[in-house]
N, C-alpha and C positions, 0 to 999 in steps of 0.2 A: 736790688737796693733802690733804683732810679723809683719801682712801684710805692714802697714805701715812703718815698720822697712826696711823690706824689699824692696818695693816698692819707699824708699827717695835714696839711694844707684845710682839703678836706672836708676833714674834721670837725679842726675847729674854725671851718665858714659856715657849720653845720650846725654847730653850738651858739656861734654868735649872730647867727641869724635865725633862731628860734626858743634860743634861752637867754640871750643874754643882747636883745637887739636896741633895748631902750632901758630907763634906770630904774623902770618899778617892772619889768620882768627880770630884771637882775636881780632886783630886792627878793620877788617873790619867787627866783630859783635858786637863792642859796639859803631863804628861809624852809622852803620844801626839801633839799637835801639835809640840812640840820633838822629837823624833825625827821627825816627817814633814817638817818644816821643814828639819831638817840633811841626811836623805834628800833630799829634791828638788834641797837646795843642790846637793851634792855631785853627781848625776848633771847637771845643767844644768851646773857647772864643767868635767866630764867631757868631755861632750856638745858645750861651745861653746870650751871651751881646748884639750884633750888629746887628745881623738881627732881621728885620722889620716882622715877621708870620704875621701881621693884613691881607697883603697881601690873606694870604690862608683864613684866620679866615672868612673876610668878602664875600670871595666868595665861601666857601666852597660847597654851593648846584650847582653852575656853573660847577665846579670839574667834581661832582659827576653825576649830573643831565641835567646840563647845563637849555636850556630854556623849559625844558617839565613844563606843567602846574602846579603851588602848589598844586591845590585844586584835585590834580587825583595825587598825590604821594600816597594814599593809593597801588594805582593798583601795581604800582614800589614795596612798601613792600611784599605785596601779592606773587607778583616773585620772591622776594629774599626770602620768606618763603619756596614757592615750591622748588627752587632748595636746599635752604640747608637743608631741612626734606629730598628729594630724597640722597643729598651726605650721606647726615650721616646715613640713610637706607644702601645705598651702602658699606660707608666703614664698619660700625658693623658686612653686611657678608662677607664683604673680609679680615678684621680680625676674625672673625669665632667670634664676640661673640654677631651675631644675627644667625638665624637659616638657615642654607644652602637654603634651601626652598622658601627662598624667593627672590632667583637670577632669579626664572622662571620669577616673576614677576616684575623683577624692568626695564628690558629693556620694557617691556610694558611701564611704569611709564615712563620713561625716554621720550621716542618714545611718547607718548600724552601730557609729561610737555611742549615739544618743540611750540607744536602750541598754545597750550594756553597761554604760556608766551608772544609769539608776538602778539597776541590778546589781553594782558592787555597791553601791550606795547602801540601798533599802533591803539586798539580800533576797531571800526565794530561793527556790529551784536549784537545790544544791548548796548553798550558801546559809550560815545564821542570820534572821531576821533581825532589822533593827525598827526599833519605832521610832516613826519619826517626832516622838517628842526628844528623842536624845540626837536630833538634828539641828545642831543651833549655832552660833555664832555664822562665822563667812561661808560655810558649808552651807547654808541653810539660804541664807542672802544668794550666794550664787546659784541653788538650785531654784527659786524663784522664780530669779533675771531670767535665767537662759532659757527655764519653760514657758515663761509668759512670752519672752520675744519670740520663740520658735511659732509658738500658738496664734498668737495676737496676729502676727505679719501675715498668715492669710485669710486671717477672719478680718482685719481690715480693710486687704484689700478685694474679697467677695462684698463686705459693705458699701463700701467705694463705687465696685461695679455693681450692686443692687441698685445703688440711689439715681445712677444713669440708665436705670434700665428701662426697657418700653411697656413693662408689664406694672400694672398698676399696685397690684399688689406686694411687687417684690420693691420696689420704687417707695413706697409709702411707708412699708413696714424697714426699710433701712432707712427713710428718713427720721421716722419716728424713735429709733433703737439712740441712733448718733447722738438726736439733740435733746433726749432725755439724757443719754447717762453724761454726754457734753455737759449738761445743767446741774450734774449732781458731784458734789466733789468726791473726793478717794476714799477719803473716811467714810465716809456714808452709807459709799457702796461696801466698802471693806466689813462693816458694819453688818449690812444685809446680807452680804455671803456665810458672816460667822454665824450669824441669829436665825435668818429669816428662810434660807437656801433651803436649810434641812426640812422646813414645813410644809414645800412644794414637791419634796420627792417621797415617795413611800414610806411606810413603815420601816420594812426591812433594810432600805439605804442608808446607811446613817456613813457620809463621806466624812473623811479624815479632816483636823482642823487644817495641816498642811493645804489639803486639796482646795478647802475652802478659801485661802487665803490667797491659792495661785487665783481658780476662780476667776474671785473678786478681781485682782487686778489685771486678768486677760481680758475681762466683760472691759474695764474702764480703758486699757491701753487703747483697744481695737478702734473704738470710736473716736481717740486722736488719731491715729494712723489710719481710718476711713478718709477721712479730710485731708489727708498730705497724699495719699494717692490719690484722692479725686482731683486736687488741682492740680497734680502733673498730667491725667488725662486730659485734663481741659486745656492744657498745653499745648496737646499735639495736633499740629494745622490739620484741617480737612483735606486736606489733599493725600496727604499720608493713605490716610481709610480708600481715598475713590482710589490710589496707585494700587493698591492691593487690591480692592474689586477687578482694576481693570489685568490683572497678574491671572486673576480666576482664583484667589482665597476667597472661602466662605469666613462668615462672620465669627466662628471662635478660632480661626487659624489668626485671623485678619488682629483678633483681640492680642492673642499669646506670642506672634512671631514679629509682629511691629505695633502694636498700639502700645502693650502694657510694658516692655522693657525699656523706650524708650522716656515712657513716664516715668519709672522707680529707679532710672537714671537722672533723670530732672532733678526729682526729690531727696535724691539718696542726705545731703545734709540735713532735710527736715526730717527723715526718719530716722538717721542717726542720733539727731537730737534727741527725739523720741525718747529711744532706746534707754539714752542716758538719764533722760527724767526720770524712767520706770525703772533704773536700777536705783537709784538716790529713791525714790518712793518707796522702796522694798521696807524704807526704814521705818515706815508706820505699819505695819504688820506689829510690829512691838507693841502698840496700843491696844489690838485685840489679843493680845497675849503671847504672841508669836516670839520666840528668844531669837533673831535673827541678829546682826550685827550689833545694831544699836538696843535692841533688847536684853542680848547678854552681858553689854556692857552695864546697863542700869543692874541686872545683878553682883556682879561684879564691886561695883561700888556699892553695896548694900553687905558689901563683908564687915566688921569692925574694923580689920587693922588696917583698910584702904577707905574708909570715909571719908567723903570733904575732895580727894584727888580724881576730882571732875577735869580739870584743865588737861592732866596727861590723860588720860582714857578717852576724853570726848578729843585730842590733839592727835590722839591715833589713831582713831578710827576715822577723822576726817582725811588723816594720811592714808588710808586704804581705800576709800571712795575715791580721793585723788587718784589715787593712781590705776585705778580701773576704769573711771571717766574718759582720764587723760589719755588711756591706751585706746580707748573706743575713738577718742576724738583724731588720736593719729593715727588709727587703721581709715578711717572714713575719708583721710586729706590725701592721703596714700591712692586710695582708691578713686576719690575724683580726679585726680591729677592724672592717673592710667587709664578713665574711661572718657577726659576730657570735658567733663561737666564743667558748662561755663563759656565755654569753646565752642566757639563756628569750625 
């Protein structure tokens, strides 16, 4: 009780010493609460009177699934099984309250959930085939995201270490990779991979529009994330490198057992940023034809009896980016907090 006592006081010297410490921040924080008060009104009236949801309601498996087959939705559960038994394996030992022990094993896990999930996915080997034009809505978005991140994260950071490297050639040709596609925007390139990819490979290759779309945004992610690992390397003091000479590591032990973890420790927030730029980016794939999120949405409203009901459809889908961002942004504060990024 006596905290509470204490604690009310507080408050409001806390309020009248930064909202209400003179007459025109008084003025101008109770005319910013009355606007934020009529805002909220208004969208909650909006929100629980006047908007139309049947829109979401009736096509929610579009959303989600878009046109993969009903009768092979098991497979789709089966993958959202595996990864969420792997997450919750993962997080239990990075909260320490599964047993350290079993970190040796979960990047195995992880590294074998990968292929079999696109095998219940896309089918093969046992399985009905699906094409991947009937991959679309967040199915489609998330297979994307999670191959271009797998992909891109160590083609950016071999770029990274190219552009420091002492060979002239390998130096040059990752300089020149970075700050050309650095200089070209997403579209552009997204563009070139749909159109232009196919006229550099053979005859007989003709890759999937899917493929071309990951492609496209593995070529562009890598060369931001070349840059956010190179400045964590230029981080790391000189002395790091001669301690490990004088240890007796040679130069690639000297790179993988102290230079480079320590680096993508530095950065780990600018590459998480990263990550979340290129899953929000998934959403231009829609422009070269791509039905992902935001592309089966534009279908979606293209029916007669939901025309015009932009507001809920584009208000949902921004609530599914949210909350996939939001989750990456608090695995990533989770994660500096544990490995002390920030911290002497």
């Amino acid at each position: 009780m006596s905290s509470f006592k204490n604690q009310k006081p507080n408050t409001l010297q806390w309020l009248q010493k930064n909202l209400f410490n003179n007459w025109y921040n008084s003025i101008l924080t109770v005319v910013c609460l009355w606007l934020l008060f009529f805002g909220i009104k208004g969208i909650l009236t909006w929100v629980l009177t006047q908007a139309k949801w049947q829109v979401i309601t009736a096509n929610l498996s579009l959303f989600f699934v878009g046109r993969f087959p009903q009768q092979l939705y098991w497979r789709l559960w089966l993958a959202l099984f595996i990864i969420l038994g792997l997450t919750g394996l993962s997080w239990g030992t990075f909260t320490k309250r599964l047993p350290r022990q079993m970190n040796s094993w979960l990047p195995f896990g992880w590294a074998l959930s990968f292929p079999i999930i696109l095998w219940l996915i896309g089918g093969g080997f046992g399985l009905q085939p699906v094409e991947s034009n009937l991959w679309n809505g967040l199915l489609l978005t998330l297979v994307i995201a999670v191959i271009s991140i797998v992909l891109s994260f160590p083609l950016g950071v071999l770029l990274a270490l190219g552009r420091q490297s002492q060979l002239p050639v390998v130096r040059w040709f990752s300089i020149l990779y970075i700050e050309i596609i650095r200089g070209l925007p997403l579209i552009g390139v997204l563009f070139f991979a749909q159109v232009m990819l196919s006229l550099f490979l053979p005859v007989e290759y003709r890759l999937d529009r899917v493929l071309r779309g990951i492609a496209g945004v593995i070529f562009f992610s890598a060369a931001y994330l070349a840059e956010n690992v190179r400045g964590g390397l230029q981080s790391i003091p000189r002395g790091q490198i001669e301690a490990a000479k004088v240890l007796g590591l040679n130069p690639p032990l000297t790179l993988l057992l102290i230079v480079l973890p320590q680096a993508l420790r530095a950065v780990i927030p600018a590459l998480v940023g990263q990550f979340i730029g290129l899953f929000k980016d998934t959403s231009l794939l829609s422009i070269v034809g791509l039905l992902e999120l935001t592309g089966i949405s534009r279908a979606i409203l293209a029916q007669p009896q939901f025309i015009a009901r932009y507001a809920e459809v584009y208000l949902f889908i921004a609530f599914i980016y949210w909350v996939f961002c939001y989750s990456m942004s608090l695995a990533s504060r989770r994660l500096e907090k544990e490995l002390g990024v920030g911290q002497r």
